[in-house]
Legacy VTK file of the C-alpha trace (Angstrom):
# vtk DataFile Version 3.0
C-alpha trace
ASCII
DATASET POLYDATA
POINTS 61 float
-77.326 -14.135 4.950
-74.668 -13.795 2.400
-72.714 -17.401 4.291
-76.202 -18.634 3.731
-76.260 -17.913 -0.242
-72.679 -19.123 -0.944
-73.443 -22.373 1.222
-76.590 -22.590 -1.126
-74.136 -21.768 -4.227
-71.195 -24.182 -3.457
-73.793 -27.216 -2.944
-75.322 -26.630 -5.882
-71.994 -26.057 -7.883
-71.142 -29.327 -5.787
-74.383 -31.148 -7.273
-74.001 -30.081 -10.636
-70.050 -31.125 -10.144
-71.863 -34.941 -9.242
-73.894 -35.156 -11.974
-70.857 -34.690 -14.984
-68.219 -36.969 -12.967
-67.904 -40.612 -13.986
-66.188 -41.946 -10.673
-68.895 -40.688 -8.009
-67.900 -41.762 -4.827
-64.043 -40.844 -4.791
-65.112 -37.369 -6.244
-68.472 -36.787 -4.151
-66.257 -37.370 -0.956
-63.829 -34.488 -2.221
-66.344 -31.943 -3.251
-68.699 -32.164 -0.036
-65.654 -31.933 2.553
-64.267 -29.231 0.340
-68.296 -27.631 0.227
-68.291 -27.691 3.726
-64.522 -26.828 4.499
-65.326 -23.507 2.316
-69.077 -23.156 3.916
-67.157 -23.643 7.851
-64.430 -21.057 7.327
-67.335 -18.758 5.782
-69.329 -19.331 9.568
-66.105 -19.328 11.514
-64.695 -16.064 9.612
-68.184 -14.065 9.679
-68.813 -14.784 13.567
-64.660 -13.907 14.213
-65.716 -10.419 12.455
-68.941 -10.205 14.529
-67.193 -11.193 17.772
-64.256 -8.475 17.051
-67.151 -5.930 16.062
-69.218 -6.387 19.157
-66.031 -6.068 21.226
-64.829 -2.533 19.854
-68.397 -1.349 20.337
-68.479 -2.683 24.149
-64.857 -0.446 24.467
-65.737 2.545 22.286
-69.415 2.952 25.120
LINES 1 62
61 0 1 2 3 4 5 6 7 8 9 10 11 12 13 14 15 16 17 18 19 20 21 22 23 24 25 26 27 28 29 30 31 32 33 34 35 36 37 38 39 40 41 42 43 44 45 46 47 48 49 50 51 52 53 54 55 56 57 58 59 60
């Protein structure tokens, strides 16, 4: 949930980035791979911690 709301966050931070710039296309390419750059290490971080989680709870039974 909470990779959900900062994916929803940095898009529209992203969007409202678009709409003020003057050179769009240069710009828009930067801010969506660094959108989803930020949104994939979010997904990629969160499942590590889940992964790591699951596995101490598998040793600790």
């Amino acid at each position: 949930m909470p990779a959900l709301i900062s994916f929803a966050l940095s898009a529209y931070l992203a969007f409202l980035n678009l709409q003020v710039t003057e050179h769009p296309t240069k710009i828009t390419l930067l801010n969506w791979a660094t959108v989803l750059f930020v949104v994939g290490a979010f997904f990629i971080a969160a499942w590590i911690v889940m992964w790591i989680i699951r596995l101490g709870s598998e040793k600790m039974e």
